[in-house]
mmCIF entry with sequence, helices, sheets and N, C-alpha, C, O atoms, coordinates in Angstrom:
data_MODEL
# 
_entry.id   MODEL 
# 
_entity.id                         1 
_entity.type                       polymer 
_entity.pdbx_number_of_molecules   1 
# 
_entity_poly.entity_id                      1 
_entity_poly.type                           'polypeptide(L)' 
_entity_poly.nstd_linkage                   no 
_entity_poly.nstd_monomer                   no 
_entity_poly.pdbx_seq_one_letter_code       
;(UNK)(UNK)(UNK)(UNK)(UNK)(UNK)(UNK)(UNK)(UNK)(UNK)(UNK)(UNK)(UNK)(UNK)(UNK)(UNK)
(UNK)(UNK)(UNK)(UNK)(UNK)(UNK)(UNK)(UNK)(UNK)(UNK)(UNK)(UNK)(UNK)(UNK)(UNK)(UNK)
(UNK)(UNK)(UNK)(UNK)(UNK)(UNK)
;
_entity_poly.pdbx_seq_one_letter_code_can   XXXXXXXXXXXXXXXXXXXXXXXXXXXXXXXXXXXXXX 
_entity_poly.pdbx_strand_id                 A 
# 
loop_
_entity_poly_seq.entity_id 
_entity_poly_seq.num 
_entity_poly_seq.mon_id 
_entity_poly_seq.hetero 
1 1  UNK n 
1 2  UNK n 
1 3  UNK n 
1 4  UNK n 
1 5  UNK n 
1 6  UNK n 
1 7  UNK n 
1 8  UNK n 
1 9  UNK n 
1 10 UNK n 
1 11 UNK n 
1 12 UNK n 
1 13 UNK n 
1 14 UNK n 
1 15 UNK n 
1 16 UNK n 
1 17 UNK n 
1 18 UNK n 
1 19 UNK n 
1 20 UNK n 
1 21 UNK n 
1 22 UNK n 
1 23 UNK n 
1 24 UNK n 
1 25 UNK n 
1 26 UNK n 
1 27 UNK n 
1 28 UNK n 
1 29 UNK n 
1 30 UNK n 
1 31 UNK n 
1 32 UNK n 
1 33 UNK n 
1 34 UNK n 
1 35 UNK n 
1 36 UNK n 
1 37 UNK n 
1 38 UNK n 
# 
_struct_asym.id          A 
_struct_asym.entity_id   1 
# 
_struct_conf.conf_type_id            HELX_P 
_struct_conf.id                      HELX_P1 
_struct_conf.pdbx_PDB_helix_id       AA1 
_struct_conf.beg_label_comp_id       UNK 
_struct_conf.beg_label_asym_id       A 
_struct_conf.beg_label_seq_id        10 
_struct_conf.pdbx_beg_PDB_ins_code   ? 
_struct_conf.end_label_comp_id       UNK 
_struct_conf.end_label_asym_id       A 
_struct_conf.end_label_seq_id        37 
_struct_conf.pdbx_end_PDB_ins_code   ? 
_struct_conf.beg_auth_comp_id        UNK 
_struct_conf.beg_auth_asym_id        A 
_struct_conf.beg_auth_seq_id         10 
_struct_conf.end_auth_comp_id        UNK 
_struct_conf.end_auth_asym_id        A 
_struct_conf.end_auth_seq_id         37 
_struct_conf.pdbx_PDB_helix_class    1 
_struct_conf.details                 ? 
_struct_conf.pdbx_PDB_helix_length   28 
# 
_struct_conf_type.id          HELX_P 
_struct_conf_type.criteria    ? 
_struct_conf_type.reference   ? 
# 
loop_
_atom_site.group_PDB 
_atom_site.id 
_atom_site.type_symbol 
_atom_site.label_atom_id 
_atom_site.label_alt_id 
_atom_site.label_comp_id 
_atom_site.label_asym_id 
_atom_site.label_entity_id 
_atom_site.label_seq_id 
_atom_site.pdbx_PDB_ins_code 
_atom_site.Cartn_x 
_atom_site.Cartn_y 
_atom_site.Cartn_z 
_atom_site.occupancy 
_atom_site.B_iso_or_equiv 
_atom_site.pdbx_formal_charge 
_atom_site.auth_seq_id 
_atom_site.auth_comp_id 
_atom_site.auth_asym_id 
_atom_site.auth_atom_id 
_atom_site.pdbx_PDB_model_num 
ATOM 1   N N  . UNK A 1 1  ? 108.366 76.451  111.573 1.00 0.00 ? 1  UNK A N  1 
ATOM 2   C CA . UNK A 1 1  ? 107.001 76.964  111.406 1.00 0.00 ? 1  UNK A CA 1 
ATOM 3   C C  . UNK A 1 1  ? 106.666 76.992  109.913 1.00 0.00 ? 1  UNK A C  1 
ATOM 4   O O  . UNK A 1 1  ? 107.290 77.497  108.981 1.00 0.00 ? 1  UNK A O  1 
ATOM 5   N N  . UNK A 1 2  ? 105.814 76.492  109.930 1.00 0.00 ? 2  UNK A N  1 
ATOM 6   C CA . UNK A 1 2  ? 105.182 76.160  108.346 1.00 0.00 ? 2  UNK A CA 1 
ATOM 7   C C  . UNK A 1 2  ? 104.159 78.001  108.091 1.00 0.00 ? 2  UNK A C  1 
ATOM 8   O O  . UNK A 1 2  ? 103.605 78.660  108.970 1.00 0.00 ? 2  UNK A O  1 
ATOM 9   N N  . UNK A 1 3  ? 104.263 78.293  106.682 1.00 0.00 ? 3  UNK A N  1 
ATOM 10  C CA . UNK A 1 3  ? 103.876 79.188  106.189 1.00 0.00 ? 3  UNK A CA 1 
ATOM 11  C C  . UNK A 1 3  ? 103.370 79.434  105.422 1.00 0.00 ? 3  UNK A C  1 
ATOM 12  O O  . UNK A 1 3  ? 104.067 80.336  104.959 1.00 0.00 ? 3  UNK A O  1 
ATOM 13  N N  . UNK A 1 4  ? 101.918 79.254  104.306 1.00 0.00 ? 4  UNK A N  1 
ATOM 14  C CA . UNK A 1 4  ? 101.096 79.487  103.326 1.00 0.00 ? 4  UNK A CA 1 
ATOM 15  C C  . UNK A 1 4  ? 101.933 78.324  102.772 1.00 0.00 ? 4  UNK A C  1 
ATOM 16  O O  . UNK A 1 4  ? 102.472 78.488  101.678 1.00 0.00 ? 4  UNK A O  1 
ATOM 17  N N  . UNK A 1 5  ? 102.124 76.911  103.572 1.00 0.00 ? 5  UNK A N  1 
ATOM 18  C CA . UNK A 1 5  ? 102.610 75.552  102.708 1.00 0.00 ? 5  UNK A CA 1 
ATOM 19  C C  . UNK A 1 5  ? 104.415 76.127  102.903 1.00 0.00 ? 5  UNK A C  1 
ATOM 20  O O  . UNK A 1 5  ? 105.059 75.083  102.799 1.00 0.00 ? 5  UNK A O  1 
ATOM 21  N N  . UNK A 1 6  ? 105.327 77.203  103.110 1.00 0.00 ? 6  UNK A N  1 
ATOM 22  C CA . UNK A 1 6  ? 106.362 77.166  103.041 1.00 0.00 ? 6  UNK A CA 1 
ATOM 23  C C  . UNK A 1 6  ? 106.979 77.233  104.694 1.00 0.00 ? 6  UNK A C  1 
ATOM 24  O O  . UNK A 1 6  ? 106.734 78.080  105.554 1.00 0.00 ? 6  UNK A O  1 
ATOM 25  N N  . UNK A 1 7  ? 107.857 76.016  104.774 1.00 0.00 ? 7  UNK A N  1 
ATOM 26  C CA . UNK A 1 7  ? 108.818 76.798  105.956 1.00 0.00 ? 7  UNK A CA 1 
ATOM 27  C C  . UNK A 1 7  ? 109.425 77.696  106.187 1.00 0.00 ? 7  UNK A C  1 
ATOM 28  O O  . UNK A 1 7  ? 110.351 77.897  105.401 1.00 0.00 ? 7  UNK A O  1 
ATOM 29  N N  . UNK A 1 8  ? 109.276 78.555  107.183 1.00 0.00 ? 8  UNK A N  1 
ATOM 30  C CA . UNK A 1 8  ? 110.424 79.218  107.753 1.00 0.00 ? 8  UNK A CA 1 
ATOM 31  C C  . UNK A 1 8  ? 110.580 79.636  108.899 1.00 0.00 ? 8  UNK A C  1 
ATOM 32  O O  . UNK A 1 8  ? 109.736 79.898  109.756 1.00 0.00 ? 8  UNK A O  1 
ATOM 33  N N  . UNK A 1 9  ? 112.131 79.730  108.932 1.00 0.00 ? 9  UNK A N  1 
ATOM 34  C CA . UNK A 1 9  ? 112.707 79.494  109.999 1.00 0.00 ? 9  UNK A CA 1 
ATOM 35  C C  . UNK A 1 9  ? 112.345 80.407  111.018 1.00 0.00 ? 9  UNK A C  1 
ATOM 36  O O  . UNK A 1 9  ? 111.887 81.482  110.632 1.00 0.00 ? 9  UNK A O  1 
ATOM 37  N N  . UNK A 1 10 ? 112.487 80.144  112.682 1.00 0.00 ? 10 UNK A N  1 
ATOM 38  C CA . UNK A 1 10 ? 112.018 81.455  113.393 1.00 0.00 ? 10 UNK A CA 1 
ATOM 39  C C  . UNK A 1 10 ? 112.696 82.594  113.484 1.00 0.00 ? 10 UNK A C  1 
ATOM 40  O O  . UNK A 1 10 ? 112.155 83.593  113.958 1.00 0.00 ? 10 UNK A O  1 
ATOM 41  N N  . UNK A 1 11 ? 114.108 82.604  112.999 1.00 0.00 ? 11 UNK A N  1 
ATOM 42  C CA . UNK A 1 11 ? 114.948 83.778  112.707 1.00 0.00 ? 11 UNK A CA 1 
ATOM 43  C C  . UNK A 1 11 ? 114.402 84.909  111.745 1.00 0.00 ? 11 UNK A C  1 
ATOM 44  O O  . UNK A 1 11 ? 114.474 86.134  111.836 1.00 0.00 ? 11 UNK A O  1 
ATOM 45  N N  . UNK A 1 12 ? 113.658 83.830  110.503 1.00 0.00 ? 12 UNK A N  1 
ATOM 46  C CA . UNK A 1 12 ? 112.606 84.756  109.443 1.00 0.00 ? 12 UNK A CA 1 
ATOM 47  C C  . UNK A 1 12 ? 111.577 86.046  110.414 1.00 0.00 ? 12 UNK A C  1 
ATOM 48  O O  . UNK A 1 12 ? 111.434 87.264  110.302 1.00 0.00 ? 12 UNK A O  1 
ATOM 49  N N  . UNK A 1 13 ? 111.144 85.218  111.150 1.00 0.00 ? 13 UNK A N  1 
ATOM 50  C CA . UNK A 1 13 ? 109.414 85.394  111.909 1.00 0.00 ? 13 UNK A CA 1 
ATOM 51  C C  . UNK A 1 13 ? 109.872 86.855  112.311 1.00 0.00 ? 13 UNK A C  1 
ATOM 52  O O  . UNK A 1 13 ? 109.505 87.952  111.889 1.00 0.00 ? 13 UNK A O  1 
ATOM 53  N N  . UNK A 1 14 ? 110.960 86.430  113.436 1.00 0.00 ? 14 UNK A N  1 
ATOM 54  C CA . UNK A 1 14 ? 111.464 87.459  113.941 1.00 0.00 ? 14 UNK A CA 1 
ATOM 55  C C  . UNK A 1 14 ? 111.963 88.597  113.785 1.00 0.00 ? 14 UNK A C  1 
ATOM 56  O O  . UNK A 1 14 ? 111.954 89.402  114.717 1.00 0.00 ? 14 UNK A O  1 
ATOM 57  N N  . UNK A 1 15 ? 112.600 88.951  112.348 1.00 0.00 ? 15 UNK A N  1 
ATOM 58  C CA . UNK A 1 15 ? 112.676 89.654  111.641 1.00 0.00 ? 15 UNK A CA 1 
ATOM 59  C C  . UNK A 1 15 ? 111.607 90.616  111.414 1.00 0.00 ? 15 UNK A C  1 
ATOM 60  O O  . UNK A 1 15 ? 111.390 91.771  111.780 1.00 0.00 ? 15 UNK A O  1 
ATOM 61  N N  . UNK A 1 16 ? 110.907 89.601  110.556 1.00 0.00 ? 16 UNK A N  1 
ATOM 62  C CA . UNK A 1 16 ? 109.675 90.317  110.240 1.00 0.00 ? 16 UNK A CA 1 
ATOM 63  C C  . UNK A 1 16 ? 108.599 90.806  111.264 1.00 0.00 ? 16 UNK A C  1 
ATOM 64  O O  . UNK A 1 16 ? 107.695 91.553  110.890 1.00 0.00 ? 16 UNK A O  1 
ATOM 65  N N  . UNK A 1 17 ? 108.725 90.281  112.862 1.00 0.00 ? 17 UNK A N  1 
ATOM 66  C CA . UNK A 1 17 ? 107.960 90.994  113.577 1.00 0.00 ? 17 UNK A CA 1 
ATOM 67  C C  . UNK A 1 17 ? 108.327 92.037  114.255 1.00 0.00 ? 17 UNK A C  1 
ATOM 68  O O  . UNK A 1 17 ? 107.556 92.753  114.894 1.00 0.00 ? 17 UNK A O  1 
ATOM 69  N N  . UNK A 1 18 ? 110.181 92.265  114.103 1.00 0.00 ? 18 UNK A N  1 
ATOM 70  C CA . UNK A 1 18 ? 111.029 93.302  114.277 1.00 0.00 ? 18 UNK A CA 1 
ATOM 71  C C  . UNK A 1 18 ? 110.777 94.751  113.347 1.00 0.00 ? 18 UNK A C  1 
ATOM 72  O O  . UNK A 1 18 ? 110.888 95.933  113.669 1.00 0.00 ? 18 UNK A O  1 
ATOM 73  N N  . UNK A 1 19 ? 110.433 94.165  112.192 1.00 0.00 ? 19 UNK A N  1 
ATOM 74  C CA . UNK A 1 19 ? 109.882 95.039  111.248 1.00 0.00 ? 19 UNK A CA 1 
ATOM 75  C C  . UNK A 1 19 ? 108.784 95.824  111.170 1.00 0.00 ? 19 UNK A C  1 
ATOM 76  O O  . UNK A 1 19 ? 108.781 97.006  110.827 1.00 0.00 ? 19 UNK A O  1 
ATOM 77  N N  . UNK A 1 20 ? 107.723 95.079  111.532 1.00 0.00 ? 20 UNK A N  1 
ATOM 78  C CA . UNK A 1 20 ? 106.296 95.629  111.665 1.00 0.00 ? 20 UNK A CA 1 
ATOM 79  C C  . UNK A 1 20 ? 106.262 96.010  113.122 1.00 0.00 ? 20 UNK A C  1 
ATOM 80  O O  . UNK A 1 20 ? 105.275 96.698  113.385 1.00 0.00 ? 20 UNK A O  1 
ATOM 81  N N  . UNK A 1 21 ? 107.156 95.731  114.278 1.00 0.00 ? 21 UNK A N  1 
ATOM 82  C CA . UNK A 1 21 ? 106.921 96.793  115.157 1.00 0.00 ? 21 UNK A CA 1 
ATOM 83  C C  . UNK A 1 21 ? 107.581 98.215  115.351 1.00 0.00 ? 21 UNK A C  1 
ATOM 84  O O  . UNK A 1 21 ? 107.178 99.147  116.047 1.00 0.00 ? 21 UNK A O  1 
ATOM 85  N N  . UNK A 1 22 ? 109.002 98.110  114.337 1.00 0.00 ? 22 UNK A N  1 
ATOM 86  C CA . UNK A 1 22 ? 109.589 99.384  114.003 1.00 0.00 ? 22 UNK A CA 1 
ATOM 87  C C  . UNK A 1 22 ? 108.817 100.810 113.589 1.00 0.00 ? 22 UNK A C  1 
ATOM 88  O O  . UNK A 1 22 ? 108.840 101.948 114.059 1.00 0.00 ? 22 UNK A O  1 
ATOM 89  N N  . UNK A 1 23 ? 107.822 99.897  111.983 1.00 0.00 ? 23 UNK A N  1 
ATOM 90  C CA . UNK A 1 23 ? 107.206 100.564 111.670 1.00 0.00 ? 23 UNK A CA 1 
ATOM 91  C C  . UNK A 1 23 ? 105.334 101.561 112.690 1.00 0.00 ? 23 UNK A C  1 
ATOM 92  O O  . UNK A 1 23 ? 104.795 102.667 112.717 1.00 0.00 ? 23 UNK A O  1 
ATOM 93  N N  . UNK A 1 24 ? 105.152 100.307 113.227 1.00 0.00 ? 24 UNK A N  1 
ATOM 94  C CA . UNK A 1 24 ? 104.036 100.595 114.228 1.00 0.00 ? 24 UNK A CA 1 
ATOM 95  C C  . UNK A 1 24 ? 104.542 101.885 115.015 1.00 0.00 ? 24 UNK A C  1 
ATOM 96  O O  . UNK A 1 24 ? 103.867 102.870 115.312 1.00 0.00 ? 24 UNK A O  1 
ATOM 97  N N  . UNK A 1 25 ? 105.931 101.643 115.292 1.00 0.00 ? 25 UNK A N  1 
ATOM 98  C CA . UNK A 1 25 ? 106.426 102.939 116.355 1.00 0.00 ? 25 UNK A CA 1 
ATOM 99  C C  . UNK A 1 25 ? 106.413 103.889 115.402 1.00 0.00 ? 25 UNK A C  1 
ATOM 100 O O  . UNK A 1 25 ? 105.759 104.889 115.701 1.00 0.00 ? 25 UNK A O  1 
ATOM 101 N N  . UNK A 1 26 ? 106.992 103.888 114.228 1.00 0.00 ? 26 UNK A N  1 
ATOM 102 C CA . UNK A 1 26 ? 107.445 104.869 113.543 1.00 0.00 ? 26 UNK A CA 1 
ATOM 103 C C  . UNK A 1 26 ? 106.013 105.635 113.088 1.00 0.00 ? 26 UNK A C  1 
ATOM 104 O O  . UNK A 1 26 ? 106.124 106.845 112.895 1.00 0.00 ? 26 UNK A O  1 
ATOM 105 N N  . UNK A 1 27 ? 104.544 104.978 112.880 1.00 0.00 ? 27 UNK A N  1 
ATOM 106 C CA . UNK A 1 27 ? 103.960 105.871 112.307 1.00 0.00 ? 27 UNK A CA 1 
ATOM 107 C C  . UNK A 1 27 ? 103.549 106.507 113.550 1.00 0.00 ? 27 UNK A C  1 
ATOM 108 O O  . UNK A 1 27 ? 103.433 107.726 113.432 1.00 0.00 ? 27 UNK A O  1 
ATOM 109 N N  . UNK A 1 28 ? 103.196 105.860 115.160 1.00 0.00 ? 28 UNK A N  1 
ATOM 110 C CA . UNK A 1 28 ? 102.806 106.280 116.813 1.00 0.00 ? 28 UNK A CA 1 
ATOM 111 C C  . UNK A 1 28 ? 103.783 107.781 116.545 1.00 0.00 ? 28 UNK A C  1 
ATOM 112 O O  . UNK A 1 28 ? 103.163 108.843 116.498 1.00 0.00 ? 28 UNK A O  1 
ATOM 113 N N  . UNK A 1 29 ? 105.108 107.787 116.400 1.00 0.00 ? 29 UNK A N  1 
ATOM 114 C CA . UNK A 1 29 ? 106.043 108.586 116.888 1.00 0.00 ? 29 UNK A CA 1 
ATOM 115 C C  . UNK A 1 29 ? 105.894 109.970 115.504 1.00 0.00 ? 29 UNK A C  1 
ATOM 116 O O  . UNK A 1 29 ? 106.423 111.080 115.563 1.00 0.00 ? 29 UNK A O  1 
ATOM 117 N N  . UNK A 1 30 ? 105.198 109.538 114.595 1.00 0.00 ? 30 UNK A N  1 
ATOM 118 C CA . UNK A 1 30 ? 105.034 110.577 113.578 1.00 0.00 ? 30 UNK A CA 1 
ATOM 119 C C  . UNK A 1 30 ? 103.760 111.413 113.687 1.00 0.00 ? 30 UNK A C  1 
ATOM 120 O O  . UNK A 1 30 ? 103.511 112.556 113.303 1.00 0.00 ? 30 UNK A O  1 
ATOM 121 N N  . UNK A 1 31 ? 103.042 110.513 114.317 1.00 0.00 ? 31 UNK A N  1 
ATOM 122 C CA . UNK A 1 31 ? 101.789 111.611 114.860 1.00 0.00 ? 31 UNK A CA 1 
ATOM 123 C C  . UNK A 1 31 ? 101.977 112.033 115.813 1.00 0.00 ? 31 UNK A C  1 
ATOM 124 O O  . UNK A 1 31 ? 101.617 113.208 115.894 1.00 0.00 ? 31 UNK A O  1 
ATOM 125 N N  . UNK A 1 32 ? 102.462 111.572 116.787 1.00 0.00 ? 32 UNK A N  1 
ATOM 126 C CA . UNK A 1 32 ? 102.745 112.431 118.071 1.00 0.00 ? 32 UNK A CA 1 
ATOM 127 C C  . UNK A 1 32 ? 103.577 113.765 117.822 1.00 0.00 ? 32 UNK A C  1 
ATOM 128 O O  . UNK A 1 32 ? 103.253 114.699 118.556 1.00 0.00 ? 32 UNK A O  1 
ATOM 129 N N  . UNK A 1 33 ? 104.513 113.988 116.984 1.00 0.00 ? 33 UNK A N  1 
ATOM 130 C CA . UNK A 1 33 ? 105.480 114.906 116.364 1.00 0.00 ? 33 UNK A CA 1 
ATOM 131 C C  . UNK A 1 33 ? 104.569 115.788 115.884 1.00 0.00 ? 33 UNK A C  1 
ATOM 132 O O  . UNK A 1 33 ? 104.698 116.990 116.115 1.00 0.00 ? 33 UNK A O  1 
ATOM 133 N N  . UNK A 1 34 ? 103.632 115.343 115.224 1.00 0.00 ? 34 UNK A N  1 
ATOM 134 C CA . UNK A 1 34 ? 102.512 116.729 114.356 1.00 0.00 ? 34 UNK A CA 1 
ATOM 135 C C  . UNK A 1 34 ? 101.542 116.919 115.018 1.00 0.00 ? 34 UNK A C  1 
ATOM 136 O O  . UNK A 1 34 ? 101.116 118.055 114.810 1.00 0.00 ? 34 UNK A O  1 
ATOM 137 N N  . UNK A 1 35 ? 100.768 116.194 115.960 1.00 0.00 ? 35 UNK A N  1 
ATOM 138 C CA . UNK A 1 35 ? 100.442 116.407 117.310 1.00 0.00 ? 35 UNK A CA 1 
ATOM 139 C C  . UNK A 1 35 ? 101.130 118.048 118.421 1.00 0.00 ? 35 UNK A C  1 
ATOM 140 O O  . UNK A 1 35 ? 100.619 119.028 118.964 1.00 0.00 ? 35 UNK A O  1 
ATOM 141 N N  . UNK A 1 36 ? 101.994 117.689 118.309 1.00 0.00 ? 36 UNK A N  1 
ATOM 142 C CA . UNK A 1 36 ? 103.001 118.454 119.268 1.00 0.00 ? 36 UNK A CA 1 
ATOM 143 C C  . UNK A 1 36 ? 103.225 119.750 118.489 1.00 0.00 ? 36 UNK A C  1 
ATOM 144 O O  . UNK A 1 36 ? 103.103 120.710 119.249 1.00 0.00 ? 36 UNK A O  1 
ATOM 145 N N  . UNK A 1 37 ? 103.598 120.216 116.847 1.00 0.00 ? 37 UNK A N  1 
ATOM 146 C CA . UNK A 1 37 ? 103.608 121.241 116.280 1.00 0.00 ? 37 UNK A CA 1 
ATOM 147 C C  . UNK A 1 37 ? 102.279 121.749 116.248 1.00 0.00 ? 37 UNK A C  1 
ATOM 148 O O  . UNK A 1 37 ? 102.299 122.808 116.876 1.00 0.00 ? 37 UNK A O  1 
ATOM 149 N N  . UNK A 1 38 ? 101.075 121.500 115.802 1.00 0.00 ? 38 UNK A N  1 
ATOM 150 C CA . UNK A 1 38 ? 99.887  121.759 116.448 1.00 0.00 ? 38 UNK A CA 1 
ATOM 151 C C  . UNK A 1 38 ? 100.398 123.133 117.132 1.00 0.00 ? 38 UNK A C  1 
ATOM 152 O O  . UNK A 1 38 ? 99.643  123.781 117.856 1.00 0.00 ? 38 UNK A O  1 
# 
């Protein structure tokens, strides 16, 4: 998969979409927490 003109590999991609859904949970799971102290 080609990228702003650079390859990389799908092991990269995956990573990085491992990443940004970690974080997606992590901020879901940080409001729900202050949500809940409320």
């Amino acid at each position: 998969m080609t990228l702003f003109g650079i390859t990389v590999p799908m092991e990269a991609i995956w990573v990085i979409v491992a990443i940004i859904v970690l974080v997606i949970v992590g901020f879901i799971a940080k409001g729900f927490i202050d949500e809940m102290k409320k």
